[in-house]
N, C-alpha and C positions, 0 to 999 in steps of 0.2 A: 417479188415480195411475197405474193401467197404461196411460194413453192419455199421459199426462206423459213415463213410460220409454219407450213405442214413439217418440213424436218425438224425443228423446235419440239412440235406438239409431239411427232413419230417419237424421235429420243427422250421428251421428258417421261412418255408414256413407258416403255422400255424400260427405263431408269426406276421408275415406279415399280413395275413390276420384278426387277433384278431386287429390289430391294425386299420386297413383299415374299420371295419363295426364301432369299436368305433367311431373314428374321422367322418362316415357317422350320428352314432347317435347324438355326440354331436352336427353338425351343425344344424340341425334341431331342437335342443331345443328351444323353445317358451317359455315365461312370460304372462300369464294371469288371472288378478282377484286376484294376489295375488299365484300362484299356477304355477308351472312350469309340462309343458306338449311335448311330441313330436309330432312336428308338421307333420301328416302324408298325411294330403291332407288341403286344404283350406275350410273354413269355410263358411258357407251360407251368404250372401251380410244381413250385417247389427243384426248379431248374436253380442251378450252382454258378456262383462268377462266371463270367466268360476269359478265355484264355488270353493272356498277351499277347501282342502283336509279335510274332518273332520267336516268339519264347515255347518251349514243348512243358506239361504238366499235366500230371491227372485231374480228372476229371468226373466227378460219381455220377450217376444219373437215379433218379429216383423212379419208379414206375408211371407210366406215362400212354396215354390211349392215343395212336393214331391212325388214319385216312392213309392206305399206302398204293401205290401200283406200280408194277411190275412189268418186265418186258416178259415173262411168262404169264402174267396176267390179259396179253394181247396190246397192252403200249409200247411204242417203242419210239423214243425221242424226247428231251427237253418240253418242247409245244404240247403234243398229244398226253403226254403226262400231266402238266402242271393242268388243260384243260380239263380234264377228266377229274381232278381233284378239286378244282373250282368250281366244276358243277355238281360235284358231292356236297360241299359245303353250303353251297346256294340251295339249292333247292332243300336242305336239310337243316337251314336255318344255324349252323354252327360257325361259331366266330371265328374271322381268322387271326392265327396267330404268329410266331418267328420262334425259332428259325424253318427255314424249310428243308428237309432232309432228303437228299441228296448221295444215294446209295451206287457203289463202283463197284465194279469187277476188279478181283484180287488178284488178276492172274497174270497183272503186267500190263495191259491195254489201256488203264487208265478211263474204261469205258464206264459212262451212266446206265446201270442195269436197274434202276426204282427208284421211284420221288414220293416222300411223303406228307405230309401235311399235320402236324402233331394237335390235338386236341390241349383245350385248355387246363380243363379238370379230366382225372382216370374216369367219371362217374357221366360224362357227357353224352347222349345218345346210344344207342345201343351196338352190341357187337356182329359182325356179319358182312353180308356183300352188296353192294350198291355197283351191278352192272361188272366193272373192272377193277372198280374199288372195294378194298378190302378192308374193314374197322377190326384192329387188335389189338391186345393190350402187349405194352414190352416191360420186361423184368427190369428191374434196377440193375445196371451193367456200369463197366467204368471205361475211360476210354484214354488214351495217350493223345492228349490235344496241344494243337498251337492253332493262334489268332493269325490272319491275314488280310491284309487289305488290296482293295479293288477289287473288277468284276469277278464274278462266277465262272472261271475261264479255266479250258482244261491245262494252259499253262501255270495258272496261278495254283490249281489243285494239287498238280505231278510241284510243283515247288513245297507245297507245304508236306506232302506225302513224304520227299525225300527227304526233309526235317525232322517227320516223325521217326522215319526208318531208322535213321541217323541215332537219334538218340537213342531208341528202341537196344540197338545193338551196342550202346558204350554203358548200359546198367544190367543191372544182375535181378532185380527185383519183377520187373513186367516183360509179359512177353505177348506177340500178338496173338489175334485170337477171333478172326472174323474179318469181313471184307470193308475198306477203308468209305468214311465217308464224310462229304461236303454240306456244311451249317451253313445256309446261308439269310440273314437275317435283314437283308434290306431288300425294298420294293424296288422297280425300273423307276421312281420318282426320284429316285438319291440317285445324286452323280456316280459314275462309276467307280472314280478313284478315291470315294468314300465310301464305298460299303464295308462293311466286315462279316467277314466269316473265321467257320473254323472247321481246319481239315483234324480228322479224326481216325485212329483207328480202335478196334473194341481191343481189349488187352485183359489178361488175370495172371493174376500173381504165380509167380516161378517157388514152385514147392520149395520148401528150406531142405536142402542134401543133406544138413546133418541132423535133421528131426529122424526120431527112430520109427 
């Protein structure tokens, strides 16, 4: 009988809480561009729809201050990056935001070579070095993006990357223009086969041939 009530109590307790992280992820869903996302932190002041899921589109970026490190900066990996950026922010009092920027090698290896950390506002804290971390400002750039869903995974990246390529080479207007890279906008608290990102390469406009 008392082992009967304890599995009662175990399950209703359970059930309580299955319900409680639900109703935390539902409130947080977000609508943008077209594409529903969980909203895990706020967005850099003056960031553009985010792309479809599936779908390739440009994308403007507006000038933007961030926290970055590098595998020439002395990081090398996923873990020692993200930590090194987390203790930039910690101890420097600055909020954290989404997406997290996610910077690859161009050269076919599909490798992680920088992770950044993007500021909220251009005007937040000052410019410079913090140990491995490096604060700079980036120019307003555009980029050839499509939306993806599930985790951060370098199969999931090499799939969206070969979507951009794809398109990249069936138009006549953009052309790439720098090393491809991974938005990724949700925490390890959201399931995996709900997160979203977006794979990205930098691109600028293909001079017009018959401008004199």
């Amino acid at each position: 009988m008392k082992t009967t009530r304890l599995r009662k109590l175990v399950s209703g307790l359970f059930l309580i809480c299955l319900v409680g992280v639900v109703l935390v992820l539902v409130s947080c869903v977000r609508s943008s561009g077209g594409t529903w996302y969980f909203d895990s932190a706020p967005l850099p002041e003056g960031w553009p729809e985010l792309t479809p899921v599936g779908k390739v589109e440009i994308r403007e970026y507006p000038s933007y201050r961030e926290a970055v490190v590098t595998e020439k900066d002395g990081a090398s990996g996923t873990t020692p990056m993200f930590r090194e950026l987390f203790r930039h922010i910690s101890t420097n009092d600055i909020p954290m935001t989404s997406p997290v920027d996610m910077t690859y090698d161009d050269t076919g290896s599909d490798r992680m070579t920088g992770m950044a950390f993007l500021y909220r506002t251009p005007e937040l804290g000052p410019l410079g070095t913090d140990g491995v971390v490096r604060v700079e400002d980036i120019s307003p750039r555009a980029y050839a993006s499509t939306g993806v869903r599930g985790s951060y995974s370098d199969a999931h990246f090499s799939k969206g990357l070969a979507r951009v390529r794809a398109w990249l080479q069936e138009q006549s207007t953009w052309k790439a223009d720098g090393s491809p890279r991974y938005l990724g906008y949700n925490s390890p608290f959201v399931p995996w086969f709900l997160r979203y990102g977006e794979v990205q390469v930098p691109v600028v406009r293909v001079p017009d041939s018959g401008a004199d």
